[in-house]
C-alpha positions as CSV (number, residue, x, y, z in Angstrom):
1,X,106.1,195.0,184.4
2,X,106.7,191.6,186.3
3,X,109.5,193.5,188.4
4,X,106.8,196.4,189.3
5,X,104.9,194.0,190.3
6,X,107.1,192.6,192.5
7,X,107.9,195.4,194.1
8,X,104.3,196.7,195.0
9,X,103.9,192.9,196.6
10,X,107.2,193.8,198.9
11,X,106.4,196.6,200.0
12,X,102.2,196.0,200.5
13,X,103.6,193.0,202.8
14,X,105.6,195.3,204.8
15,X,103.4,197.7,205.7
16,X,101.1,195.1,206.3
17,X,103.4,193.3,208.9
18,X,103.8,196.6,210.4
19,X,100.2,197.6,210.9
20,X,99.3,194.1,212.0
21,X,102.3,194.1,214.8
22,X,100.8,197.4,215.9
23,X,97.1,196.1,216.4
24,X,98.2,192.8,218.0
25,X,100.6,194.9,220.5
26,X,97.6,197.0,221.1
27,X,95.4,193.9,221.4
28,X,97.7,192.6,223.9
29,X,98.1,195.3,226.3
30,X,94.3,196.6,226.3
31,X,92.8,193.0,226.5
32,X,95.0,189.7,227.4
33,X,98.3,191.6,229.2
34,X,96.3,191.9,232.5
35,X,94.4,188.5,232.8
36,X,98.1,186.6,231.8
37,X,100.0,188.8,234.4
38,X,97.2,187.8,237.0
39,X,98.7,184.0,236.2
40,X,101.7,184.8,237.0
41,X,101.2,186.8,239.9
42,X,99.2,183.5,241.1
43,X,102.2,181.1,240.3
44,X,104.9,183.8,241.4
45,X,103.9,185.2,244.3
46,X,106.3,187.5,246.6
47,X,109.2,190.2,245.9
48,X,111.6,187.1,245.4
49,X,110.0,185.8,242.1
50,X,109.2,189.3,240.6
51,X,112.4,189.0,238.2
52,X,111.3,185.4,237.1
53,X,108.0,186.9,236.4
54,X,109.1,189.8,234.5
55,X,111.3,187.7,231.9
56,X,108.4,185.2,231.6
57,X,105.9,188.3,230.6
58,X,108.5,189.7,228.2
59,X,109.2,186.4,226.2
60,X,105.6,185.3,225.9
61,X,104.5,188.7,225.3
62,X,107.2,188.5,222.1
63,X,106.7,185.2,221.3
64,X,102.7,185.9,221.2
65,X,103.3,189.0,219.0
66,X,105.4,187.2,216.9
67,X,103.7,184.4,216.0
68,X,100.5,186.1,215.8
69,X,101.6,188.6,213.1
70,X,104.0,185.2,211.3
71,X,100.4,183.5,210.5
72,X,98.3,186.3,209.7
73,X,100.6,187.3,207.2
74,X,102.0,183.8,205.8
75,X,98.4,182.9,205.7
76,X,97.7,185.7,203.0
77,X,100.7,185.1,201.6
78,X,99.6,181.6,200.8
79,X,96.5,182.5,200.0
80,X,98.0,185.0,197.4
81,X,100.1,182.2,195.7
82,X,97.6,179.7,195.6
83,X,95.3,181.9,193.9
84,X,98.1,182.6,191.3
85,X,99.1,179.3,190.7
86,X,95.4,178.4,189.9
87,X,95.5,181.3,187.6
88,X,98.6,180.2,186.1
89,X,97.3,176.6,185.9
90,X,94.6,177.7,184.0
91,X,96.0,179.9,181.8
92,X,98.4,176.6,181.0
93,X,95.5,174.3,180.5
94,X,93.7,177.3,178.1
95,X,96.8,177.5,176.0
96,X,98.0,173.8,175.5
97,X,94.2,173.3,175.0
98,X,94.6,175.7,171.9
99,X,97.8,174.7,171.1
100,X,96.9,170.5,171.2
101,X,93.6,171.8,168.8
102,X,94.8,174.3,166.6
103,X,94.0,173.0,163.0
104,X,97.7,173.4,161.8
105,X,100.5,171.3,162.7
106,X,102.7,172.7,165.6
107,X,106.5,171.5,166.3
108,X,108.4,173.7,168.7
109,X,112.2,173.4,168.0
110,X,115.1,174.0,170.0
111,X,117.4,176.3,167.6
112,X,120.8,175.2,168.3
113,X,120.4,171.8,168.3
114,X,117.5,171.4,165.8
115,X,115.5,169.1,169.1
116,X,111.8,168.8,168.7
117,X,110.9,170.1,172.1
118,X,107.2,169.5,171.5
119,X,104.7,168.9,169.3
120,X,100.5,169.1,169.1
121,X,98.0,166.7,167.9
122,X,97.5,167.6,164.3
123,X,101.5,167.6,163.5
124,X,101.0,163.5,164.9
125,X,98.0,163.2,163.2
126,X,99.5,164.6,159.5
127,X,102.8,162.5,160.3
128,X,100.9,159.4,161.2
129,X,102.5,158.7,164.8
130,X,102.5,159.9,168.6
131,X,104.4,162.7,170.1
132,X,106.7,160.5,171.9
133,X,107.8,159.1,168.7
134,X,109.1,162.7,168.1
135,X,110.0,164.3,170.9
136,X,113.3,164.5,171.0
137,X,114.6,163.7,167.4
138,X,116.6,166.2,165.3
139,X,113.4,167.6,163.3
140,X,115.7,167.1,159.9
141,X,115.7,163.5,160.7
142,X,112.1,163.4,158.9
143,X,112.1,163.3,155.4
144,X,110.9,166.3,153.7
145,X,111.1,167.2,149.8
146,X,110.3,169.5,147.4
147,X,108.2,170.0,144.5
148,X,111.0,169.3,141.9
149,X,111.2,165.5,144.0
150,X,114.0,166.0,145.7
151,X,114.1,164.5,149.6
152,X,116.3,164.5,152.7
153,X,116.8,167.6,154.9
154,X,115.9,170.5,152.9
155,X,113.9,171.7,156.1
156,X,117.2,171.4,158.3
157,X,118.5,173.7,155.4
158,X,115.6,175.7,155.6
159,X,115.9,176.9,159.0
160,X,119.2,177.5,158.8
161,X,118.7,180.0,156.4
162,X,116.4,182.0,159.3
163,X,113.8,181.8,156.5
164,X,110.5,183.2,158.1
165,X,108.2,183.0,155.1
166,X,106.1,180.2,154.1
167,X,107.9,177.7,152.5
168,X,105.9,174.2,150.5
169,X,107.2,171.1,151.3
170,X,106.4,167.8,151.1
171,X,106.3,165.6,154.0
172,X,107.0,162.2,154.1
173,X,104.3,160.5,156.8
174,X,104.7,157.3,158.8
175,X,103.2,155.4,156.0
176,X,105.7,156.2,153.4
177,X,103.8,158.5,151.2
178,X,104.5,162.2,150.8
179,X,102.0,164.6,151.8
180,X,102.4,168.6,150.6
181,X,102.3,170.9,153.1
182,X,103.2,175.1,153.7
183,X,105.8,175.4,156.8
184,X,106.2,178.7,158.3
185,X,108.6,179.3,161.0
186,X,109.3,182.5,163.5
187,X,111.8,182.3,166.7
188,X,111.4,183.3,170.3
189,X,113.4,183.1,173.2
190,X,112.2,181.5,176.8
191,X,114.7,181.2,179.6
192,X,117.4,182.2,177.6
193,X,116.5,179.5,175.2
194,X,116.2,179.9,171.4
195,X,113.1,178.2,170.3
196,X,111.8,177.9,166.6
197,X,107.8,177.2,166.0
198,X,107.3,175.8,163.0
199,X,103.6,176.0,161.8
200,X,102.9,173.1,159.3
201,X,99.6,173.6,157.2
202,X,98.3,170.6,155.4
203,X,98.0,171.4,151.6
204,X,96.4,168.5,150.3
205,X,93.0,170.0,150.5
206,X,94.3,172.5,148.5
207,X,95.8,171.3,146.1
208,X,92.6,168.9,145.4
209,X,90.8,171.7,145.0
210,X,93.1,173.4,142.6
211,X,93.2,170.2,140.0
212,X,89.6,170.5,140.3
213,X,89.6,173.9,139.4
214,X,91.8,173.3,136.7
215,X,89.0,170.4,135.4
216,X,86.2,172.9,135.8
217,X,88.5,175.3,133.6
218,X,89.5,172.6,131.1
219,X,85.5,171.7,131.0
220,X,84.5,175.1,130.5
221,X,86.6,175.4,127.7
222,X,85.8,172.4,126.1
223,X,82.4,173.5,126.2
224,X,83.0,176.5,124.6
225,X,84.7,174.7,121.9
226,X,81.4,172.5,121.6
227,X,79.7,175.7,121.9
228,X,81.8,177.3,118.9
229,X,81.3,174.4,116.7
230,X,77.5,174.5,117.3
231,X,77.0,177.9,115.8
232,X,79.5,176.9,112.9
233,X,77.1,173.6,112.4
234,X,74.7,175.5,112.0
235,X,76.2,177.4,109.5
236,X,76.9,173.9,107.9
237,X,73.4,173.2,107.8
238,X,72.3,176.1,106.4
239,X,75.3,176.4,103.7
240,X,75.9,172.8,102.9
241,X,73.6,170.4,104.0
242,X,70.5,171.9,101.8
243,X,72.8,172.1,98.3
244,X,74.6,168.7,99.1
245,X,70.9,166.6,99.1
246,X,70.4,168.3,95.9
247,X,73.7,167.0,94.5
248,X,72.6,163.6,95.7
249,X,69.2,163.7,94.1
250,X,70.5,165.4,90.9
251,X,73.1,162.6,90.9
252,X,70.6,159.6,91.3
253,X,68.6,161.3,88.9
254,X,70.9,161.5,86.1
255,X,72.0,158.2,86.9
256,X,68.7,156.7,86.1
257,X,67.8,159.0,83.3
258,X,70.8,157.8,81.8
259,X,71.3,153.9,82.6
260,X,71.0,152.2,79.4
261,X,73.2,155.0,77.7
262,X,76.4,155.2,79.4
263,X,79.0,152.4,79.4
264,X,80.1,150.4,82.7
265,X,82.7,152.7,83.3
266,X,80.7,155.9,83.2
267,X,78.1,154.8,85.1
268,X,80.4,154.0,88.3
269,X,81.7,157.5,87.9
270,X,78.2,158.4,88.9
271,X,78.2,155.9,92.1
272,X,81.2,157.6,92.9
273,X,79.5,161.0,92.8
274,X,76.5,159.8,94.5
275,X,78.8,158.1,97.5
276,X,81.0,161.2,97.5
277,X,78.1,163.4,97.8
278,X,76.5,160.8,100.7
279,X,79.8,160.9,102.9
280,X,80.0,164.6,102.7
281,X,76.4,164.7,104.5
282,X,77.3,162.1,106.5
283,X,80.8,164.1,107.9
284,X,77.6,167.0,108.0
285,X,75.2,164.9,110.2
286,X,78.0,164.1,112.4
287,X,79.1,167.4,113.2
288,X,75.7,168.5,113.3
289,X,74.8,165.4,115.9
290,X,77.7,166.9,118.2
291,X,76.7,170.5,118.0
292,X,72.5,169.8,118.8
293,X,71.4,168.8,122.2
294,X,70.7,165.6,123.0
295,X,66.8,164.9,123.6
296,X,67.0,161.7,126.2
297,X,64.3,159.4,126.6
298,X,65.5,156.7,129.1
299,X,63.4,153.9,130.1
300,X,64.5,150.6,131.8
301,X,66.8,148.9,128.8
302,X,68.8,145.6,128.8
303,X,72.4,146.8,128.2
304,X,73.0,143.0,126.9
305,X,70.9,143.3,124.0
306,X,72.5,146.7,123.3
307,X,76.0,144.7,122.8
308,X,74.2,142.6,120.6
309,X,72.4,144.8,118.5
310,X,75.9,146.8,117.9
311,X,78.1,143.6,117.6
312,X,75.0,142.6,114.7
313,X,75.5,145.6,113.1
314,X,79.1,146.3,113.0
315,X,79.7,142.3,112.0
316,X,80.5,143.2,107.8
317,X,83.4,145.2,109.5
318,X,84.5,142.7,112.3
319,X,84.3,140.2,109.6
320,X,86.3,142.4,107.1
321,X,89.7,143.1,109.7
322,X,89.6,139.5,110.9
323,X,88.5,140.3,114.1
324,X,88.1,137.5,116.9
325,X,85.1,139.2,119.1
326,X,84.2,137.9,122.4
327,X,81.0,138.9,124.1
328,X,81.0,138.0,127.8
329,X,77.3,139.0,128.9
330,X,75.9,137.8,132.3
331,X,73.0,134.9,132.2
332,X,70.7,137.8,133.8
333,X,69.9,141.2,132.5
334,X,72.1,143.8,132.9
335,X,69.1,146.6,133.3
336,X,70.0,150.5,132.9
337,X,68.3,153.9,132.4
338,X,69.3,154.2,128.5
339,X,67.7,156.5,125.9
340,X,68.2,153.4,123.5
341,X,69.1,155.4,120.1
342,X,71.5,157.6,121.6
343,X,73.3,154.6,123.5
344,X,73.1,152.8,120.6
345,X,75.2,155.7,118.5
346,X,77.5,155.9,121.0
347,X,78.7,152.5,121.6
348,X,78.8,152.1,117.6
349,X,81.6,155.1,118.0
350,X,83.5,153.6,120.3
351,X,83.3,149.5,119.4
352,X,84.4,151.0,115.9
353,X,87.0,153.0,116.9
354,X,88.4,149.8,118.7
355,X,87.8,147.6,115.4
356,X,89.9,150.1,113.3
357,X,92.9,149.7,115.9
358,X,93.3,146.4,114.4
359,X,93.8,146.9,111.1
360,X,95.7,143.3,110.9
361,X,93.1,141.4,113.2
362,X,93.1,141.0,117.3
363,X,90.5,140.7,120.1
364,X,87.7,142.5,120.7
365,X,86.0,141.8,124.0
366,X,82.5,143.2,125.0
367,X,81.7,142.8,128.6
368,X,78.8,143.9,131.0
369,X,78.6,143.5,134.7
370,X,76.3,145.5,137.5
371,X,77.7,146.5,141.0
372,X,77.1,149.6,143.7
373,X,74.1,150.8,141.8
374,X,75.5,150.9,138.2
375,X,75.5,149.2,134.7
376,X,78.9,148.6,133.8
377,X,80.1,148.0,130.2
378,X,84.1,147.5,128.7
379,X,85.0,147.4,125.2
380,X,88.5,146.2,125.0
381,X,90.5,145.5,122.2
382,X,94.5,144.1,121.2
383,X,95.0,147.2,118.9
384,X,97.7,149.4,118.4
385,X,97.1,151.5,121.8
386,X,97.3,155.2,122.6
387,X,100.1,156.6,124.6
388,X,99.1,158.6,127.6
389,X,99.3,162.4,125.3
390,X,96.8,160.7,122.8
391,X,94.4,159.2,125.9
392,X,94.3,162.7,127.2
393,X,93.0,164.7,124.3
394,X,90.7,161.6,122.9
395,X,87.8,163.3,123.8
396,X,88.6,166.5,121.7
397,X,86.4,167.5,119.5
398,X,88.2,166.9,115.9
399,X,91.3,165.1,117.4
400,X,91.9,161.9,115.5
401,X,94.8,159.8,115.0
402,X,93.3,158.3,111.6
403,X,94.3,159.4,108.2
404,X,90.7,159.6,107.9
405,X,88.1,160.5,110.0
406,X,86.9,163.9,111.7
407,X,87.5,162.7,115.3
408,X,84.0,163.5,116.5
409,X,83.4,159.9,117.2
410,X,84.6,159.6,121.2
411,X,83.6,163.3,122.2
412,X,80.1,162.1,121.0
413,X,80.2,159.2,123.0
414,X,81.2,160.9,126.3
415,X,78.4,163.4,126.0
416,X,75.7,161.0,125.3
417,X,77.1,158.9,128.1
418,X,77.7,162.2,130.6
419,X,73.8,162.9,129.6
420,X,73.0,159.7,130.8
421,X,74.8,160.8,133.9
422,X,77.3,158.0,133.4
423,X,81.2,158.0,132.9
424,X,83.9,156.5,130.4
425,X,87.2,155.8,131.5
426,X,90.2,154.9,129.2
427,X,93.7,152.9,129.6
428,X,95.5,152.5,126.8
429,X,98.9,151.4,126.4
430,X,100.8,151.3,122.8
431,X,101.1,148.1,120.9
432,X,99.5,145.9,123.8
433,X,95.7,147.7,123.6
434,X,93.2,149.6,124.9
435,X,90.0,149.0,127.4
436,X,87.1,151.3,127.8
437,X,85.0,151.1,130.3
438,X,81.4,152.5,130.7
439,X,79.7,152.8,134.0
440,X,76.1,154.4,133.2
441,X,73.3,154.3,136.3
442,X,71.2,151.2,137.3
443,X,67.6,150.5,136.8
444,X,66.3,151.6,140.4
């Protein structure tokens, strides 16, 4: 196409030289020849100057011709490659424009020698540098690695292979941290030159939103659990719950029918019967607390007293493990949004659950604090810890790590506290302890 083109240009040019040195002869003859020749008759007079006179005519007339037809056509001809070099200037400034802004990474290689030729703005910006900090370098000289860990050259490796596919990577930036990305690569040749572009797609985004997907999946199925265990509560209700209260009343009833009959002995049979009977309605009430909605009514609440209240209630059991509590509670009210009851419950879970992690005594430290906006509380405690396994499924309902127990306690908590439209966050670390911390939203 380019050689066609060529050609047409050649022979345009020629004709055009040719019709051009046909209309300026013509010009010459018909308009200026006789005027000029009356010049030189007036200069050369006589039969003795008619030879000087003649060669003079001959090489102006040429030398006119000549020149006149030289401009006329180097003029277009100028004109012609100025107007295609502000084509092809533009044409460059369109196409680095798009290649400088193009949303992926762009490095341009040479393929023998594995050079970065060039690069565009988004490669610098992923890598954390400027171009002339790359152009240049052998591209395997960046540290690249793969999702099993492993660094060094693997791209080097990679294009070696001619592998034209997309290919994920992780690439080590400027400030030492590793950052996955999708190369693709394709080849083309430019002045004899083998060039490789490699387009490098930043990933991050997506894998973000693929561990959030993965929550939303492991939250949907969580609920559905809850859900499940809701329609088996009330099952439980109906099945259990109704006979059990009669058990406990037929139980306190006999007992005090007969009190003055039975021995010592006998009668703590009946206790036993009556507490059985009480902690299977209890294990009912807490399933059934789990499976039923939560019906909030939050109102300004001082999360200080909250502590207190709990710390008051729970002190027969801090008392019995030999528990050293320490409550570290701000002068000033700590002032939250809290549905009082339900908060109540929940931190009664959760300060007991930390309680029972001592079973041979430790710390137990309740502290509040406010900051951006929320009410923060942590329950920490010197217990036996959880290894990271256990601190991952804590919040499933009916995992427990207790010999006894249904392990409805923490799922409870989080969903009161979710409801409040708070969060709980766990570390835990076996035998050195574990920390909870609450964040739930300020008193506006």
């Amino acid at each position: 196409m380019k050689k066609g083109r060529n050609l047409f240009i050649v022979i345009f040019f020629t004709a055009l030289t040719v019709v051009l040195t046909v209309v300026v002869v013509l010009a010459w003859e018909k308009i200026l020849m006789m005027p000029f020749y009356s010049v030189i008759e007036t200069y050369y007079p006589g039969e003795a100057n008619s030879v000087s006179r003649w060669r003079m005519q001959q090489r102006f007339e040429h030398i006119f011709i000549s020149t006149v037809v030289d401009v006329i056509v180097v003029t277009l001809l100028l004109r012609l490659v100025g107007r295609q070099q502000r084509e092809l200037t533009a044409s460059e400034e369109r196409y680095r424009t798009i290649f400088e802004h193009a949303n992926d990474g762009i490095v341009i290689v040479a393929a023998e020698s594995h050079t970065i030729v060039e690069v565009n703005n988004k490669f610098c910006e992923l890598f954390g540098c400027r171009p002339q900090e790359l152009i240049g370098k052998d591209i395997g000289a960046l540290t690249w690695g793969t999702d099993d860990g492993e660094t060094g050259n693997q791209l080097s490796a990679f294009l070696d292979d001619n592998y034209c596919g997309d290919k994920e990577v992780s690439l080590k930036t400027s400030s030492g941290a590793f950052l996955p990305v999708a190369v693709s690569c394709s080849t083309l040749t430019m002045d004899k030159e083998r060039l490789m572009v490699l387009i490098v797609r930043d990933w991050s985004i997506r894998k973000r939103l693929e561990a959030e997907k993965e929550e939303m999946q492991r939250q949907l199925f969580h609920n559905e659990k809850i859900a499940a265990l809701g329609r088996v509560a009330a099952q439980v209700a109906h099945e259990v719950k109704n006979p059990l209260a009669g058990l406990l009343l037929y139980a306190m009833h006999l007992k005090s029918k007969l009190g003055g009959k039975l021995s010592e002995s006998e009668l703590a049979l009946c206790d036993r019967i009556i507490n059985s009977v009480n902690h299977l309605i209890g294990t009912t009430e807490q399933i059934l607390s789990l499976a039923r909605p939560v019906s909030l009514a939050p109102r300004p609440v001082d999360l200080n007293h909250v502590v207190r209240k709990v710390v008051h209630m729970l002190q027969p059991q801090i008392n019995a493990y030999r528990i050293e509590e320490h409550l570290e509670l701000p002068d000033t009210e700590v002032v939250a949004l809290l549905d009082e009851t339900s908060i109540t419950s929940a931190l009664i879970n959760l300060t007991l659950n930390s309680i029972q992690a001592m079973p041979s005594g430790g710390r137990l430290t309740l502290k509040t604090s406010r900051s951006n906006g929320t009410s923060q509380l942590t329950i920490a405690d010197t217990g036996c810890g959880m290894t990271p396994e256990q601190v991952e499924k804590v919040f499933e309902p009916f995992y427990t790590t207790k010999s006894q127990g249904l392990g409805l306690g923490m799922p409870y908590a989080q969903k009161v506290i979710e409801q409040h439209r708070g969060a709980i966050h766990i570390e835990s670390r076996p035998d050195v302890g574990t920390q909870i911390t609450i964040e739930l939203p300020a008193e506006k």
